[in-house]
C-alpha positions, 0 to 999 in steps of 0.5 A: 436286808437285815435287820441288825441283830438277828433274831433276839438272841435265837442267833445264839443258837442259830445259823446266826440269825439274820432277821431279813428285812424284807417279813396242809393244803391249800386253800385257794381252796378255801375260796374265799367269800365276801372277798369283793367287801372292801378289795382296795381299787373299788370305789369307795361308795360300792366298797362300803356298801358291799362291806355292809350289805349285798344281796347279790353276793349273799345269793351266790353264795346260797346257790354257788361259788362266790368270785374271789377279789384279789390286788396281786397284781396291784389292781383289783381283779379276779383271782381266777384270771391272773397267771400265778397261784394264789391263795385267798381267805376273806373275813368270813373264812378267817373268822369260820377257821379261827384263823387268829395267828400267822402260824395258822395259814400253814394249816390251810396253804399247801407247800407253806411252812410257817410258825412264829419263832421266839421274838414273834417273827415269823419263820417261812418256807415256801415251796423250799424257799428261805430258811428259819431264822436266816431267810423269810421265804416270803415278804409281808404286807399291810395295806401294800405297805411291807412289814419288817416287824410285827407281821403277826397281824391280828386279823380281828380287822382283817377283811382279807388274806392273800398268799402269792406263791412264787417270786414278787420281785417285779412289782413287790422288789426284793425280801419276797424271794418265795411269794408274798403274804398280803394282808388287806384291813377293813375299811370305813362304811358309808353306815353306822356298824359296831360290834363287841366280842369276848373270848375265853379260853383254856390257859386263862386266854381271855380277848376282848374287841371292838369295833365302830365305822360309820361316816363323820361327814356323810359322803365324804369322810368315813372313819372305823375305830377297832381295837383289842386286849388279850391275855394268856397264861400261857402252857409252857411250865417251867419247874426250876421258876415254878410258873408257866413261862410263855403267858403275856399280855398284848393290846393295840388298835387301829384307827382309819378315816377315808375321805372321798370325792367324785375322782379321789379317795384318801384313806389314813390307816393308824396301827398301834401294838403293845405286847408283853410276857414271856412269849416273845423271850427264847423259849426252848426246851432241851430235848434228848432227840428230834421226837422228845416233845415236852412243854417244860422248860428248864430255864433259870431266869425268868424271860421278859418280852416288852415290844411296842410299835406304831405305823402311819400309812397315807394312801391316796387313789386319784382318777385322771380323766376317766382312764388313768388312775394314779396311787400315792402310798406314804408309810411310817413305821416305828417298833421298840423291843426290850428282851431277856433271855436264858441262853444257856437254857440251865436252871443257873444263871450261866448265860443271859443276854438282854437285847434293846431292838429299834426299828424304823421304816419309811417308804414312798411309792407311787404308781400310774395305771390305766383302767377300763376294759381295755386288752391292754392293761399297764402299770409303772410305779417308782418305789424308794424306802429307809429301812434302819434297823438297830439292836443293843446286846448285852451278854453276862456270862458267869465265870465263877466256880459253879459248885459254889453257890454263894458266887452265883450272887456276886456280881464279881464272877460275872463277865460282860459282853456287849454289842451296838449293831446300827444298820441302814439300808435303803431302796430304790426302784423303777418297775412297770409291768403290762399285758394285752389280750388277744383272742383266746391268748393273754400276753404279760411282761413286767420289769423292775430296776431295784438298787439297794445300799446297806451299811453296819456300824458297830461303835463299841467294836470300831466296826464301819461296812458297807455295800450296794448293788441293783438287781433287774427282776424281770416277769413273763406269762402267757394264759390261754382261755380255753372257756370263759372260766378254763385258763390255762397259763406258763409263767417265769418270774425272778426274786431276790433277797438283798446282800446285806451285812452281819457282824460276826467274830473271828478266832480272837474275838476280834469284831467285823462286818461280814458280807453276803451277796444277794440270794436269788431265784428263777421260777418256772410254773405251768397251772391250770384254773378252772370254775365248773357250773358256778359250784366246782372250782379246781386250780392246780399247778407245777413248778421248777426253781432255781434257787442261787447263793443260798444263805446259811451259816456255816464254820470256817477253820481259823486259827486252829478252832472253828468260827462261825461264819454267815455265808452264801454256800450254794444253789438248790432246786425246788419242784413239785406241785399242788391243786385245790379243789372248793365245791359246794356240795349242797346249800348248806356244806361247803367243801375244800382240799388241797394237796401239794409236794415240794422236793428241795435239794441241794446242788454242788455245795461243799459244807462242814458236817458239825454233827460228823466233824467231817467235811462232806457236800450236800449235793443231792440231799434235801434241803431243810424246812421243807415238808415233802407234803402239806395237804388240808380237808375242810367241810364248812356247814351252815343252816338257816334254822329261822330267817334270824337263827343259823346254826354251823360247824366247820372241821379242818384237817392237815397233814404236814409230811416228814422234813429235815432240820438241818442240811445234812439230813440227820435230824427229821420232823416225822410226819403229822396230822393235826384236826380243827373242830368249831361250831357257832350258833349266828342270830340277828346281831349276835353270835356264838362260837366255839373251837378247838384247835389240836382236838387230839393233842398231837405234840410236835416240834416246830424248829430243832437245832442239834447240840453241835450246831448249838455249840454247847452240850444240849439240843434245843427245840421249839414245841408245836401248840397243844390243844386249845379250845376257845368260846367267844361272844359276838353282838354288832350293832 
């Protein structure tokens, strides 16, 4: 769906920006430890002890490969045994790989090309699914409940990570046409913990956190306050303004009480975020060609971000005699954005727009499933959401007579336009999904009814659409277990991205509501999981998509000039594969790789070549932000120097294959390869880490839009992080 405005004035520069509602290698391979602590599903009690303290899991962990815990499927289960590829990283690995942003899961998950746009909203691309700043491949999630906003999590409170690869419409609904990325928060513990940390780094990067769980009422009510401040200069300098640009501020917290009794638990999770600075504003620099790298930018005006959100989730597990476990999920959200950006990205104040972003999400969902060890398993849930979405933009472009300076300052050679985009939209669902095993065979189907509404109003504009329409997003699969850890499975599954509406302008600037209909895709997938002597684990895949009324913006001729318009354009395919391989190769190292390849490309789809000013068709070539490539290494090292004292290290290498910027092809992001260094000294209750992300340096670009896709007489480019080394200080309680 969309969110009403786009994506903060990157719509300036982009395929209009349709900021979707729904929000290297891989690492299944970084296999995840620690993943059982607190995997929602687990009874409270043995959650929190598991959080705390167990001595079987730390055993295995000595001696082999711990299991994997993961709720893909909306139940608590083995990573191992569900047919689809998954990544997983729990709170050990995010905090050993310094895993601090969303981007960096594109360092460790093969086909998944992710970083985190200008206005702090991801752009995702999985397996040649979505496109930057018009379609998210991927929906995200907080404690089962999707983020529209602020899906950047910090993960100081993150317990885990799942990455699902491939559609989830027949459990997660629309806005997860590519997979879905899960994050899974920290819970309560039965027992008193705390904990304080301070990082610092280059760029004057400071962080402080903390954290306090224990129980309020003992055995029956827990609660886990965390919170965070961090701050950074930032390492985008602008000479015109004489400062660094892309520094800022960002605070938030996050309060959760879970109560619980011989057949209920109730868990209220609390969020609050606030950030400022420029970061969030269009920071883009001009390059001359795809691989002129700088961190300068050559913007006049001074850019300002201001973003607030808060949300509220009620989750409620209740047993039903012994066999029946029924889940209750209430959620609110609330986010506010306020943003200045440069748009003609010049030293003189030709071009600004100020945009006022609100957002408000309210969802319900409710979900019966049985339990126990029975070969059949089952789940039907109703799902039913209020996603309202709105922007204010107002556009002040200068008129005047540029060589004289003095009409710079008078407010007279200005001219104003402005914009008031209210969207709504709304979601309703039945889904339901069941396997059965038998023998050596295990048998899954699942089908979800999804009706979606959507509507645009635009009151300065006169402006009143709307739209509706239900999607069946069905699920097959059938494994079949060669060994008790050897499965092998074949799968097909369906994904959709809603229709929604856009306000665009045609030839006489006259405003309107234009329509798209909802994308669409089938995947095929055939893999292979396998756990070789407790020491060994080697999950690969192969898959197929059909991806149908891809959306992007194109030109239309009206009137004697070209419009932009935001439309359906065409189908592509995605194939290609990927595998992971985690062993622990002796008690002190662990080692994980994974490798995959995509290959996204357009079918029939008649296209106008801005660059060329010709018409052409795209069939044949590759469609854009996908890497032919993505593969990862990492060795992880820790030794016990004393019973108290552990000393470790760990390296990560990515390598990101060339890809294309466009759907034409003309423009390509070469090949790369980028290599993370950390060490960290562990005592009783304290720690010490160090790290270095980028440890060479290498400068590349992680979005380019060519001067006749801009419409104006400059390119515009996104620049990838440079080296960044932080040191932090632990101590827990």
């Amino acid at each position: 769906m969309n969110s009403g405005g786009g994506r903060m004035m990157h719509t300036t520069y982009r395929r209009k920006t349709i900021k979707r509602t729904g929000a290297a290698t891989n690492p299944s391979l970084v296999m995840l430890m620690l993943a059982v602590a607190s995997a929602p599903g687990v009874s409270p009690t043995a959650r929190a002890q598991t959080a705390s303290t167990n001595p079987t899991v730390a055993a295995s962990e000595e001696t082999g490969l711990s299991e994997i815990v993961v709720t893909a499927r909306k139940r608590v289960e083995n990573m191992q045994s569900i047919p689809e590829s998954i990544d997983a990283f729990g709170a050990m690995e995010i905090s050993d790989a310094h895993i601090t942003r969303i981007d960096d899961l594109g360092n460790l998950v093969s086909n998944l090309n992710i970083t985190t746009r200008a206005d702090n909203t991801p752009d995702v691309v999985l397996r040649g699914i979505g496109s930057f700043g018009v379609v998210s491949g991927v929906g995200f999630y907080a404690d089962d409940v999707q983020l529209f906003d602020g899906q950047s999590v910090r993960t100081d409170d993150v317990e885990r990570i799942e990455v699902l690869k491939g559609p989830q419409g027949t459990l997660y609904g629309g806005s997860n046409i590519g997979g879905a990325i899960k994050y899974i928060t920290k819970l309560p513990t039965d027992e008193f913990h705390a904990g304080a940390s301070l990082e610092f780094g280059n760029y004057s990067t400071q962080t402080y956190s903390g954290f306090v769980s224990g129980p309020l009422v003992p055995g029956v009510l827990d609660a886990r306050a965390s919170f965070f401040d961090a701050h950074t200069d930032g390492y985008l300098y602008d000479p015109v303004l004489n400062r660094t640009v892309d520094g800022g501020s960002e605070r938030g917290g996050r309060l959760t009480f879970q109560y619980l009794n011989d057949t209920t638990t109730a868990t209220l999770y609390l969020n609050y975020n606030w950030n400022r600075g420029g970061s969030g504003a269009n920071l883009y620099y001009r390059p001359d060609s795809p691989t002129d790298y700088s961190l300068n930018i050559t913007d006049g005006t001074l850019p300002e971000y201001l973003r607030g959100l808060y949300s509220a989730t009620l989750k409620i597990d209740h047993q039903l005699g012994g066999k029946l476990n029924l889940t209750s999920i209430s959620s609110y959200f609330h986010s506010y954005s306020d943003v200045t950006v440069d748009v003609d990205k010049g030293p003189l104040p030709f071009l600004t727009a100020h945009q006022a972003f609100a957002h408000d999400v309210a969802s319900q969902e409710l979900r019966l499933a049985n339990s126990g060890d029975s070969a059949l398993k089952w789940l039907v849930g109703l799902f039913a959401q209020a996603n309202d979405p709105s922007v204010f933009t107002n556009t002040i472009a200068f008129t005047g007579d540029p060589p004289s300076p003095e009409n710079l300052a008078d407010p007279t050679q200005y001219g104003v336009q402005n914009t008031d985009v209210i969207q709504r939209h709304r979601e309703y669902a039945l889904f339901g999904n069941v396997s059965y095993d038998w023998a050596k065979w295990t048998f899954e189907t699942g089908l979800r009814a999804d009706y979606n509404n959507s509507s645009l109003t635009d009151p300065l504009y006169g402006i009143a659409n709307e739209q509706h329409g239900t999607e069946v997003l069905p699920k097959f699969s059938a494994s079949y277990h060669f060994d008790k850890d050897v499965m092998g499975y074949g799968s097909i599954s369906r994904g959709f991205q809603p229709g929604d509406l856009v306000e665009e302008f045609d030839a006489n600037g006259i405003a309107y509501a234009g329509k798209y209909r909802p994308e669409t895709t089938w995947n095929y997938e055939l893999g292979l999981k396998s756990t070789f002597f407790d020491r060994l684990r080697f999950n690969a895949a192969v898959f197929y998509i059909d991806y149908r009324d891809r959306l992007f913006q194109t030109v239309a001729f009206e009137g004697n000039q070209f419009v932009q318009l935001t439309k359906n354009i065409g189908a592509s395919r995605s194939y290609g594969g990927e595998f992971d391989v985690s062993t622990r190769l002796t008690q002190d190292l662990y080692f994980t790789t994974g490798f995959g390849v995509t290959k996204a490309i357009w079918g029939n789809v008649p296209y106008y070549d801005l660059d060329l000013n010709e018409n052409t068709n795209l069939s044949g070539r590759t469609a854009p932000y996908a890497p032919d490539y993505q593969g990862s290494v990492s060795l992880d090292w820790s030794h016990h120097l004393t019973d108290y004292l552990t000393v470790g290290a760990r390296a990560d290498a990515t390598l990101v294959g060339h890809l294309y910027w466009d759907p034409t092809d003309h423009f390509q992001q070469p090949a790369h390869q980028i290599v993370n260094l950390g060490v960290r000294l562990e005592g009783g209750r304290w720690s010490v880490n160090g790290h270095v992300s980028n440890v060479f340096n290498k400068l590349y670009n992680t979005e380019y839009i060519s001067a006749a896709e801009v419409q104006a007489p400059f390119n515009v480019a996104g620049i990838g992080r440079p080296r960044l080394w932080t040191i932090a200080l632990n101590y827990r309680w």
